[in-house]
N, C-alpha and C positions, 0 to 999 in steps of 0.2 A: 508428413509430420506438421509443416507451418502451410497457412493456406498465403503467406505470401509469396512472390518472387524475392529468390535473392543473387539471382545471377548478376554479376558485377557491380554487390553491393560491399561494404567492405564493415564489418559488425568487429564490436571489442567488450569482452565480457567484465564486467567488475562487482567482486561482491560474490558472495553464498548464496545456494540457489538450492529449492526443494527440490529439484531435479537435477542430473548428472549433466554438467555445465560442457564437460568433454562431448557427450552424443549431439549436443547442438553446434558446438561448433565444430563438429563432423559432418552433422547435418548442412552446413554453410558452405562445407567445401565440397560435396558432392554434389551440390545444385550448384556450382557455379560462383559463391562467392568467397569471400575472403577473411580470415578471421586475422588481428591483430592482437601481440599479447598486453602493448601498451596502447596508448590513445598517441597517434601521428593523424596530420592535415588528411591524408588519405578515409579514415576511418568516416565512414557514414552515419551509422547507427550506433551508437552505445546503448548496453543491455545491462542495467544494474540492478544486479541483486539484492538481497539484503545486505547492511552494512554497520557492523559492528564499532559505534562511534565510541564507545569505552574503551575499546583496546586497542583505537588507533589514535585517541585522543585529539579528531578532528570530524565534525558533522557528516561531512561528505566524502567518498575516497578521493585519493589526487588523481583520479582516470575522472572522475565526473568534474572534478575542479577545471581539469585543464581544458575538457570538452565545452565548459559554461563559459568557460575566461575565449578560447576560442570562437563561438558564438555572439558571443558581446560586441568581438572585433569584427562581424560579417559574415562568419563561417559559418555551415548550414550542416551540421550534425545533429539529426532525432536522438534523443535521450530519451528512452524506453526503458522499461519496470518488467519485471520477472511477470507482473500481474499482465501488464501488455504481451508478452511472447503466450502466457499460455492463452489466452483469447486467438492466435494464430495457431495454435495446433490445430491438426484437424485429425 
């Protein structure tokens, strides 16, 4: 499905996705890495979706707030787009 590695990476999904957001991260855990359902220090990659700022009445979700607030402070989490994952499909 993804042409990267993700054995002993650790991905956290946020956000609506044109695709079923469950078979990818099925797909993470059958290659070896690890899905979280919130954003902790652990989390390598966040994977955000679209994101409905009307009906959460804030621009960005708090999974991508806390991943940017973490990063600011040193922390090394990619912040990757639904448009970035399907370029890794194969």
């Amino acid at each position: 499905m993804w042409n990267i590695g993700v054995e002993g990476k650790v991905f956290c999904f946020t956000g609506k996705f044109t695709y079923v957001k469950s078979d990818c991260e099925m797909f993470v855990l059958q290659h070896g890495g690890d899905v979280k359902s919130g954003f902790n220090q652990a989390v390598t990659h966040l994977v955000v979706g679209d994101y409905d700022s009307n009906a959460f009445g804030r621009a960005i979700s708090s999974k991508e707030e806390k991943a940017r607030k973490f990063n600011e402070k040193g922390g090394n989490v990619e912040i990757i787009n639904e448009k970035d994952i399907e370029q890794m499909i194969g």
